[in-house]
N, C-alpha and C positions, 0 to 999 in steps of 0.2 A: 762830645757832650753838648747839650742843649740847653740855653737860659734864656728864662721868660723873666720877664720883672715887670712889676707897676709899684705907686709909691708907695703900695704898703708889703708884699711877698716878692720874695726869689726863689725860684723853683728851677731845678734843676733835673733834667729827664736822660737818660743814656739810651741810644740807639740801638743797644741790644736788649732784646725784650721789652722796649720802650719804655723802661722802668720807670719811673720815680727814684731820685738819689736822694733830693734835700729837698726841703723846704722852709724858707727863714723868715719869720715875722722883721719886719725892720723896725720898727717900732722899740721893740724890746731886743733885738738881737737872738730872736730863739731859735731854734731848731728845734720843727717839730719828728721831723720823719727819724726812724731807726738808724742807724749808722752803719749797718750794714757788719757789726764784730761777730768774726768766723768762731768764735769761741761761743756762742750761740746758736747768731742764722745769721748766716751770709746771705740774705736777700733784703729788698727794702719795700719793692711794693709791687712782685709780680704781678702780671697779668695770668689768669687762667682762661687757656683756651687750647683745644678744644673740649677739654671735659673740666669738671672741678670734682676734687679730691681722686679717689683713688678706684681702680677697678678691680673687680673681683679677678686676682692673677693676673692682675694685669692687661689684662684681654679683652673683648671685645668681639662678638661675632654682627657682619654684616652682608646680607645677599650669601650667606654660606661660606663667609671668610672668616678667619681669624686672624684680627690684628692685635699686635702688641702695640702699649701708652702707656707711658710712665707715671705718674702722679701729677696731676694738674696739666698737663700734657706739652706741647712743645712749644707755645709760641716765646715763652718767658727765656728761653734758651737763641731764640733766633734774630740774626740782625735785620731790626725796620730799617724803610727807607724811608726819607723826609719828602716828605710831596708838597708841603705847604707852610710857612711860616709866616709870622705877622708880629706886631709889636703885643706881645699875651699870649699867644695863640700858635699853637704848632699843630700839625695833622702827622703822624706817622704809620705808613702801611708795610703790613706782609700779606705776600702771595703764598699760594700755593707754589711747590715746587715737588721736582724728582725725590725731594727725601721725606716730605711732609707726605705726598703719595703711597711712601712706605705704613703709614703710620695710620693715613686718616683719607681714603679715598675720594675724596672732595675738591673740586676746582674754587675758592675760595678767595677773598681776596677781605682783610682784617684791617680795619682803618682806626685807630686809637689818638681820638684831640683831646688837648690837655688847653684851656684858655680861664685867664685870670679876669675876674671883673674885681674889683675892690678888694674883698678879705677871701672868694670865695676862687675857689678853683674848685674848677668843674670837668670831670675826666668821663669822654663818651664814646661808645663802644658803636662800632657800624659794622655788621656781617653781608656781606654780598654773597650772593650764590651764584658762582660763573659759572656752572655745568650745566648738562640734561637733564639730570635727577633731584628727587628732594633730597636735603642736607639738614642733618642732625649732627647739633653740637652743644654746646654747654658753652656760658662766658663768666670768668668772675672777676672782681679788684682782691686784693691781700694786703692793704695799704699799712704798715707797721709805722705806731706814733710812741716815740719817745715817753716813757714811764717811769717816773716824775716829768712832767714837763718844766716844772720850775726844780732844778736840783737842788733845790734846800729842802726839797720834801721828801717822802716818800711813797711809794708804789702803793702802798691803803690809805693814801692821803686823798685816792680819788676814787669817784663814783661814775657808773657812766647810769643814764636818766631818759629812759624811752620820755616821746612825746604825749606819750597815752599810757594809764596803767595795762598791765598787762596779765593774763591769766595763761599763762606759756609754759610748754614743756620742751625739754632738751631731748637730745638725739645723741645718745653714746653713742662711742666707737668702739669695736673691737679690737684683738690686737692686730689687726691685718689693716687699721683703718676702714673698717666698712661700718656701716649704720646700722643698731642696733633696732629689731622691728616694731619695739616697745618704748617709747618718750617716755622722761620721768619727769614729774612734773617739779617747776625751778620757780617759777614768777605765779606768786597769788596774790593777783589783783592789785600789783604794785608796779613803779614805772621804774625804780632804783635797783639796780645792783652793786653794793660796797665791794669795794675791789680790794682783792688778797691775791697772793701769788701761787697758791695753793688751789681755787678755784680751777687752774686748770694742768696739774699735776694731772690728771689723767687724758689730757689734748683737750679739744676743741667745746665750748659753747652751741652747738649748733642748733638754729630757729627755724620753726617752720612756719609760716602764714602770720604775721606778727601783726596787729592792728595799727603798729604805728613805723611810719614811714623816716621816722627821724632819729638819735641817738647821742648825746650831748657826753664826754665829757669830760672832767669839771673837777675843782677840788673849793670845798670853801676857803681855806686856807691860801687862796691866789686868783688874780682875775684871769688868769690866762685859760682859755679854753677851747674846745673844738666841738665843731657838733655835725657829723655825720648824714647824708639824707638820701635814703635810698630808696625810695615809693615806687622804683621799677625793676624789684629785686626783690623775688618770693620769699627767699631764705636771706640767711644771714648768720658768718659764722663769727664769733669771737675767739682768738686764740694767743696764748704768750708762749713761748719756750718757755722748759721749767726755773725759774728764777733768774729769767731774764729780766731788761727794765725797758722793756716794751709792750705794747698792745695791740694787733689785728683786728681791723671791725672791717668784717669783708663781704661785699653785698656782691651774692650769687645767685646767677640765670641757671640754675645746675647746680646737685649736689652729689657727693660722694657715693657710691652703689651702696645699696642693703648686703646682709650677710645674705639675703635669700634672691639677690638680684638674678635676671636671667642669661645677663650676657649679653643678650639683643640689643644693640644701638637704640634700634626703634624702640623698645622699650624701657629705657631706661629712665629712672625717676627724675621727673623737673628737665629734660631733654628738650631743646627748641629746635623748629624744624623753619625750614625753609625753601620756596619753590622755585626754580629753578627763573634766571634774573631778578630774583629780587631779594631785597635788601630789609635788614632787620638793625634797630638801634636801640639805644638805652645809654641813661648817663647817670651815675652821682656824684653828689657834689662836697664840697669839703670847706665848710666856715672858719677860718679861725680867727678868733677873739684875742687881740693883744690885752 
């Protein structure tokens, strides 16, 4: 396990899947991040890569192949290796290997830094393309924050508060996880959504093209808060288990297939492509407000 500290956070990152474990305001003594209870979701802040969410069967056709990927696909399963550490600041990478091969035909090389400045940690994504060929893939965060953050509260005790109001429609899922070809429309001309645990008894939040780059939140009821910032991420999904006491606010390079998707790599929706040595990045960041 991995710790970073400055005088205000302790963050804790595990080298398998280069997760996010904890996170702990010192100030207050909090913990923001999910705790990871299997009687929920055993995860706390996977990485998604190489696709995000789920494909139609699974599958995947490429140059005339058919590859099988799991849901949000492999690297959140695989042990990084530490290539660089500093006082804040850790760098961890996966390669491409003999089993990833099986999966995702790409010479690849995934670089994921986690570095604290003040309140903020800032977690950024670096894709290399080691092969001959162009490379398509998908990257996302799934960061899960403790819900109540102050436990004398409760789970509608908070709102989360785009930077901009917003005129937005969601993206159902069917029951197979795929994307519904029709938004229904959620956000009229408002920045607030009051938070219930019922909002996502049917899965996920999912955004497409949002005007605001940022996401706060917040309860009146207590100072403590977070505020999200994701300006290099199209989408963005929000998701809880059902009556869980946590919250996903997950800024995705890639989204989950349509029910009417083709299969084709190459054409797969929100899909990033890359030319062969070169390198593609993106970061978001995470404030938290003692």
């Amino acid at each position: 396990m991995i710790l970073l500290e400055n005088n205000l956070l302790s963050v804790k990152i595990l080298e398998k899947g280069a997760e996010l474990c904890s996170i702990v305001c010192k100030a207050s003594d909090t913990e923001y991040l999910w705790q990871a209870d299997p009687a929920f979701w055993n995860k706390h802040s996977p990485i998604l890569f190489p696709i995000v969410g789920t494909l139609r069967n699974d599958t995947y056709l490429y140059q005339g192949k058919s590859y099988t990927l799991s849901r949000h696909g492999f690297a959140r399963d695989k042990q990084f290796v530490v290539k660089n550490q500093e006082s804040g600041r850790v760098r961890l990478e996966l390669e491409a290997d003999a089993t990833t091969f099986q999966q995702y035909p790409f010479l690849f090389s995934l670089q994921v830094t986690y570095e604290l400045a003040g309140a903020n940690l800032r977690v950024s994504y670096t894709v290399v393309n080691k092969g001959t060929e162009t490379m398509y893939f998908s990257i996302g965060g799934h960061p899960a924050f403790n819900l109540p953050i102050n436990k004398a509260l409760q789970f509608e005790d908070y709102t989360l508060q785009f930077e901009q109001a917003e005129q937005a429609e969601i993206y159902p899922l069917n029951a197979e996880g795929h994307l519904l070809a029709t938004g229904i429309p959620f956000l009229n001309n408002t920045d607030i959504i009051p938070l219930q645990k019922s909002l996502f008894y049917a899965d996920a939040l999912i955004f497409k093209k949002l005007k605001s780059g940022k996401i706060r939140l917040a309860s009146e009821k207590d100072s403590r808060n977070i505020e999200v910032s994701f300006e290099q991420f199209p989408f963005l999904g929000i998701w809880s288990k059902k009556d869980a006491d946590f919250i996903c606010i997950e800024p995705w390079q890639g989204i989950t297939d349509g029910q009417d998707a083709s299969g084709l790599l190459e054409e797969k929706e929100g899909i990033c492509t890359l030319e062969p040595g070169q390198q593609w990045n993106a970061s978001w960041q995470v404030t938290f407000n003692a």
